[in-house]
C-alpha positions as CSV (number, residue, x, y, z in Angstrom):
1,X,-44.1,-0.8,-20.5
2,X,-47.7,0.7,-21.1
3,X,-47.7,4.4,-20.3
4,X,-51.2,4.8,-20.4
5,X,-52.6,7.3,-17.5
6,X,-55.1,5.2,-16.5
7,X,-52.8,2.8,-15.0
8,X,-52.5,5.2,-12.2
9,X,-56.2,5.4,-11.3
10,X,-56.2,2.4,-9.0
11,X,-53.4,4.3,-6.9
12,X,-54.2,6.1,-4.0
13,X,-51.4,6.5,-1.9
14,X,-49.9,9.8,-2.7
15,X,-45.9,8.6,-2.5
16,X,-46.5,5.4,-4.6
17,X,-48.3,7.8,-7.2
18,X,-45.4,10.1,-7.2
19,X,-43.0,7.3,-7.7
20,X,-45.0,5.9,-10.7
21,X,-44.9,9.0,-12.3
22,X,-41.0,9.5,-11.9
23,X,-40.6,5.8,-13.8
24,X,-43.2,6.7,-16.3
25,X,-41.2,10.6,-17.0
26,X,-38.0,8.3,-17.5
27,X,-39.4,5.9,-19.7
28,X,-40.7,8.6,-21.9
29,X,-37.6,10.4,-22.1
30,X,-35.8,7.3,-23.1
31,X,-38.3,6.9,-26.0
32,X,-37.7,9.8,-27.1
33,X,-34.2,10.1,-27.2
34,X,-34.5,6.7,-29.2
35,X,-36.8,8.2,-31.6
36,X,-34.2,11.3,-32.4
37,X,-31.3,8.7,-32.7
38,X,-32.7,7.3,-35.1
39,X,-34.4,10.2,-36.9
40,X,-30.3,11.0,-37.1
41,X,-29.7,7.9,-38.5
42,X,-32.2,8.1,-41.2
43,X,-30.7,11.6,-41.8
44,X,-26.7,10.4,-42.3
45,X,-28.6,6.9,-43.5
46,X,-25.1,4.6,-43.4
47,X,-21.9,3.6,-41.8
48,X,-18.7,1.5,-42.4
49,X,-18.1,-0.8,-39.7
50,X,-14.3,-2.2,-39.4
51,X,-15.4,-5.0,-37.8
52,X,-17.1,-6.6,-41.1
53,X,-15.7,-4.3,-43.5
54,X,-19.2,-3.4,-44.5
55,X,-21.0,-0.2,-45.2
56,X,-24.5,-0.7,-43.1
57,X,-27.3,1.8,-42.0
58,X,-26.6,3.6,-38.7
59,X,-29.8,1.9,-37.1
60,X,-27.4,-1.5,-37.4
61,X,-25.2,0.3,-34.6
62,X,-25.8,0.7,-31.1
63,X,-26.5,4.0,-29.2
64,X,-23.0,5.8,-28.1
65,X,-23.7,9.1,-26.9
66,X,-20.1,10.4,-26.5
67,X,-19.8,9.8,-30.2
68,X,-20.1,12.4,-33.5
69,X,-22.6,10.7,-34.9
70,X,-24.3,9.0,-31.6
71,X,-23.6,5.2,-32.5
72,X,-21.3,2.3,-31.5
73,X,-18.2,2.2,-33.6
74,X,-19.2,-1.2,-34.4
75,X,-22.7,-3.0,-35.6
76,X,-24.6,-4.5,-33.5
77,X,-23.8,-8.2,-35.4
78,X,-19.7,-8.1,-34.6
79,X,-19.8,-6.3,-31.2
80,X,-22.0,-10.0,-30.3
81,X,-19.4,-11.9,-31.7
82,X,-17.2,-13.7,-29.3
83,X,-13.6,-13.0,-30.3
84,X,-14.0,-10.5,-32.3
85,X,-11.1,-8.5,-30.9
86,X,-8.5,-11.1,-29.6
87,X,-6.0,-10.1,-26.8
88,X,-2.2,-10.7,-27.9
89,X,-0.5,-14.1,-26.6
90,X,1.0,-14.0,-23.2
91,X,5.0,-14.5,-23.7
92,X,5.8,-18.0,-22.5
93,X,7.6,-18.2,-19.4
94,X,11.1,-19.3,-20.5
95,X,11.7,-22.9,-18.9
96,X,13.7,-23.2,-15.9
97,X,17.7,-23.7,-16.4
98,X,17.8,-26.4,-13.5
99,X,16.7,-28.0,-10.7
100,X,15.0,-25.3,-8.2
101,X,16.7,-26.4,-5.1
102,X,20.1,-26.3,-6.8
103,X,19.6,-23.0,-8.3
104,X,18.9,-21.8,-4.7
105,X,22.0,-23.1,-3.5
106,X,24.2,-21.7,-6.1
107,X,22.4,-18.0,-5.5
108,X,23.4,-18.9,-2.1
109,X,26.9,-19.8,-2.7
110,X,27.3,-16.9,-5.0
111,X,26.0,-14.2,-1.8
112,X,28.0,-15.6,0.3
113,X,30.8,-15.2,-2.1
114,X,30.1,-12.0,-2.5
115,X,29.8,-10.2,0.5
116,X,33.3,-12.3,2.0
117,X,34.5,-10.1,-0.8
118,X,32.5,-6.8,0.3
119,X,32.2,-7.2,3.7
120,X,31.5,-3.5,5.1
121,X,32.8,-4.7,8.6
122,X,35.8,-6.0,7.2
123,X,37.7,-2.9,7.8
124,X,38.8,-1.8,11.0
125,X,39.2,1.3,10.1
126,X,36.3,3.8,12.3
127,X,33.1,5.6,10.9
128,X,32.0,8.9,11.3
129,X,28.3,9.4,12.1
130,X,26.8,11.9,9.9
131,X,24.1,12.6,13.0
132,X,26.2,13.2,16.3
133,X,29.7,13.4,14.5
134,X,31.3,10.8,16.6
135,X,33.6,8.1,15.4
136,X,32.2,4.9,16.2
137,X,33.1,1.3,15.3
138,X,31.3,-0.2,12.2
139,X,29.5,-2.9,13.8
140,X,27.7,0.5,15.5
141,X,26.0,0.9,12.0
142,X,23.8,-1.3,9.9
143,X,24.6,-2.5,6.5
144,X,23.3,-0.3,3.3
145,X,23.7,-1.3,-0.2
146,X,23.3,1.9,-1.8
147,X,26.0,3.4,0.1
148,X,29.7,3.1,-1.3
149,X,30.9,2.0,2.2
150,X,28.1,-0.4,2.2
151,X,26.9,0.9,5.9
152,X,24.4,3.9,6.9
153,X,25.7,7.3,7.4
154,X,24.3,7.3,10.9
155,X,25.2,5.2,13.9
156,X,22.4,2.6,15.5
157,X,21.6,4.8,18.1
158,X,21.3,8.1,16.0
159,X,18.9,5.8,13.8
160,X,16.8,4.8,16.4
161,X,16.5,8.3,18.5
162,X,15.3,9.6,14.9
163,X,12.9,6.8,15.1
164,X,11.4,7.5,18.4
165,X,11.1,10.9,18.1
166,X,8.9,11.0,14.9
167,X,7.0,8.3,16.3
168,X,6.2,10.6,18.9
169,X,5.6,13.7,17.1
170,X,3.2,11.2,15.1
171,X,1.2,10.9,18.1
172,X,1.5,14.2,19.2
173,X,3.5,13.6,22.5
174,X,5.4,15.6,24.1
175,X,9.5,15.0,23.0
176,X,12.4,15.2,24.7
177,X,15.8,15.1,23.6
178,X,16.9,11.2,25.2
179,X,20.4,10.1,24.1
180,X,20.2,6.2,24.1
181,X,24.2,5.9,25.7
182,X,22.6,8.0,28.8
183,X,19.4,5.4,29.4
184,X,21.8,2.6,28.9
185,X,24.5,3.8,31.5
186,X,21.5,5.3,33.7
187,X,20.2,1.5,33.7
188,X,23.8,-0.1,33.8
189,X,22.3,-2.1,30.5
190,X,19.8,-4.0,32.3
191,X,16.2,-5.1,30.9
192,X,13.7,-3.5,33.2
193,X,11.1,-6.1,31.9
194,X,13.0,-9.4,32.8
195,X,15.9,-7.9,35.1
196,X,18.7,-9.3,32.7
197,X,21.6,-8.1,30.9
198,X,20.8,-6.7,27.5
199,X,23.3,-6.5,24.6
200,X,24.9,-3.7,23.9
201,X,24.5,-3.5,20.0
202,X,21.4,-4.6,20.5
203,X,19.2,-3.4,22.6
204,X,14.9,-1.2,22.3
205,X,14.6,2.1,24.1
206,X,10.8,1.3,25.3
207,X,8.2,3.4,26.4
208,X,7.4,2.3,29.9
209,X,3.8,4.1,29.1
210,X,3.2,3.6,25.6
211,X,3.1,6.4,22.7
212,X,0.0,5.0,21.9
213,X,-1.6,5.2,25.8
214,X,-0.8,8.6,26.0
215,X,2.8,8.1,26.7
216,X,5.8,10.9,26.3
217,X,9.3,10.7,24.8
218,X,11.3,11.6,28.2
219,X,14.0,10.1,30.1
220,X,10.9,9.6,32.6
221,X,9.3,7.2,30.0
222,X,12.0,4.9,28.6
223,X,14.1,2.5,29.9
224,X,16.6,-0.4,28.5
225,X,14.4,-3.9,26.9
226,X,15.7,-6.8,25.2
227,X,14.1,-6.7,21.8
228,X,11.9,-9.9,22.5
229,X,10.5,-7.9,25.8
230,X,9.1,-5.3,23.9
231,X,7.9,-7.0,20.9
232,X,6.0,-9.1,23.8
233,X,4.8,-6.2,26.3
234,X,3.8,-4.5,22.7
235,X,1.5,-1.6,23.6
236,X,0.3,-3.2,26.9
237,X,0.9,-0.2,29.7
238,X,3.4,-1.0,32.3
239,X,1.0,-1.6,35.8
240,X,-0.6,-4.5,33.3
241,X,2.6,-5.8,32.6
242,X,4.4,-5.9,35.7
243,X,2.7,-9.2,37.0
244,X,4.3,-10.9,34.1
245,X,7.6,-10.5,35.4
246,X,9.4,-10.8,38.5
């Protein structure tokens, strides 16, 4: 790139003059921190490259500034070389002991096996929730490995109140404390979406207005739903809704 001044004396515009100038004021710079590098390397003179095993002169290596002595580790000659530094081999994937479809069916057999043997419902024997300190049947909580009972420590309902309420306090509504067994006896169990029984173990406490509309955790707000309804009415308000069902 000439960086003779009179390159500029065709340019009028003021902005495009500046601009020229800025490129010329890095090009120089970059010249000259070339010419020191290797005014450095003239200076230490050489350097042993592992690469080749060779002692060459430092101008042979490339420009490294975070370096001692400002060059590449390597000479310019085995940094180009293509496989120079060659990545380990992968591990082989050890081959398959059988057919796919009956290893899945023996993994199958084999859970099934397993949790005849450690079925957490087996016993009839009552649970104590760890949130509202009642004794409730097992099937009222859901399974958990990592327990020694193989079950939660709180009930269903416990679970999901905890649920609702920090999705609320997520969206910054305001929470009431609503126990699920008074919305279900309050709606004697009944879906307010389709107008059919729900199940007792399992069963959504929905927000009639939505958490996400502006809705509030309140006995006001929530009512019984299958758990297809609400996964359908989704965050859909409830005057949207209604026409839907009968």
């Amino acid at each position: 790139m000439p960086l003779d001044s009179h390159a500029l004396s065709h340019i009028t515009d003021p902005d495009e003059r500046e601009a020229m100038l800025s490129v010329i004021r890095v090009e120089v710079a970059r010249r000259r921190r070339r010419a020191i590098a290797d005014q450095d390397a003239e200076r230490v003179a050489e350097k042993r490259c592992p690469g080749c095993e060779t002692t060459k002169p430092l101008t042979d290596f490339g420009i490294a500034a975070s370096r001692p002595d400002g060059r590449q580790g390597y000479c310019r000659p085995c940094r180009s070389r293509v496989g120079l530094f060659p990545r380990p081999p992968r591990p082989s994937r050890p081959p398959r002991p059988m057919d796919p479809s009956e290893e899945g069916r023996l993994y199958r057999e084999r859970n099934r096996t397993f949790w005849a043997e450690h079925d957490p419902y087996a016993s009839s024997a009552p649970k104590r929730c760890s949130t509202c300190k009642l004794e409730r049947p097992r099937r009222d909580f859901t399974t958990n490995g990592s327990n020694p009972d193989g079950l939660h420590r709180e009930c269903r309902a416990c679970n999901a109140n905890r649920t609702a309420v920090r999705r609320a306090q997520i969206r910054g509504a305001w929470v009431e404390d609503v126990d699920r067994t008074v919305v279900w006896k309050r709606d004697q169990g009944v879906c307010y979406l389709c107008g059919r029984a729900a199940d007792p173990q399992q069963w959504d406490l929905d927000h009639v207005h939505p958490l996400s509309k502006g809705g509030e955790h309140s006995y006001a707000n929530v009512a019984v739903t299958h758990p297809s309804c609400n996964r359908s009415k989704n965050g859909t308000p409830w005057p949207e809704v209604e026409s839907f069902y009968p």
